[in-house]
C-alpha positions in Angstrom: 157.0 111.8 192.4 159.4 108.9 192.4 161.3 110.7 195.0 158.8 110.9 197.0 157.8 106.8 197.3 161.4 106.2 197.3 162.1 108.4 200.2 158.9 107.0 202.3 160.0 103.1 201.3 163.6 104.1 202.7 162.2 105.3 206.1 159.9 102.0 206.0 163.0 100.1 205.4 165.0 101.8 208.2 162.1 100.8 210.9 161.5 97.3 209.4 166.0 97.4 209.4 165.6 96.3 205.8 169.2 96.9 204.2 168.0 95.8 200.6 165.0 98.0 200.5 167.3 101.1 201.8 169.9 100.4 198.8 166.9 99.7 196.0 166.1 103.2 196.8 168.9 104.7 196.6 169.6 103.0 193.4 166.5 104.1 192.2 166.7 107.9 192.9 170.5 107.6 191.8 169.2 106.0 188.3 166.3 109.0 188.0 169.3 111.7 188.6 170.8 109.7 185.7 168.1 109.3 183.4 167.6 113.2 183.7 170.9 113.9 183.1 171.3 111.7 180.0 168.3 113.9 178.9 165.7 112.1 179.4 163.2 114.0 181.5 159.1 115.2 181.4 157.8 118.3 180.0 157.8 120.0 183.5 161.3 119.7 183.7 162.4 120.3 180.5 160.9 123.3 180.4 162.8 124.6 183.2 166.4 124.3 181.5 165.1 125.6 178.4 162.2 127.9 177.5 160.9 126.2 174.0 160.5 122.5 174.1 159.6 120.2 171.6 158.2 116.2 172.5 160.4 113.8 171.3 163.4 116.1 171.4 163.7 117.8 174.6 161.2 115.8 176.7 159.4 112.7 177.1 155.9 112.3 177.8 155.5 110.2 181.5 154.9 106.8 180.5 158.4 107.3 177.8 160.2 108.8 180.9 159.0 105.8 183.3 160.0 102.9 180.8 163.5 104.7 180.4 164.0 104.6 184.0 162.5 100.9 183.8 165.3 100.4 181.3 167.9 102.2 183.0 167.1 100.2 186.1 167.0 97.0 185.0 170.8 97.8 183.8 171.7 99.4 187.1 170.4 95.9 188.6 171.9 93.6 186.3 168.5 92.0 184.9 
């Protein structure tokens, strides 16, 4: 999962005392929280807030959901 790179590139960033790296993850897993909420998410969790999904509608297959947190970070980031 996302989570799970961004939470091993914070702990490389806190040995190497890399500031920026710290804060890109952050912004990162702050940006996935957002993307989810917006309701933008995978199958897997889509199907745990409701029991009937449909794609398109209710969830996004992984390469939609990893180009709308592309998206979503880029705006975070200002590019």
């Amino acid at each position: 999962s996302i989570f799970a790179w961004t939470r091993g590139l914070e702990f490389r960033g806190k040995l190497d005392n890399n500031q920026e790296l710290i804060d890109f993850c952050h912004t990162l897993e702050q940006v996935c929280i957002e993307t989810v909420e917006s309701g933008k998410m995978t199958k897997d969790l889509a199907i745990t807030i409701k029991p009937k999904v449909e794609h398109g509608t209710d969830y996004l297959y992984t390469e939609e959901f990893l180009e709308a947190i592309d998206e979503n970070l880029k705006k975070k980031l200002g590019k």
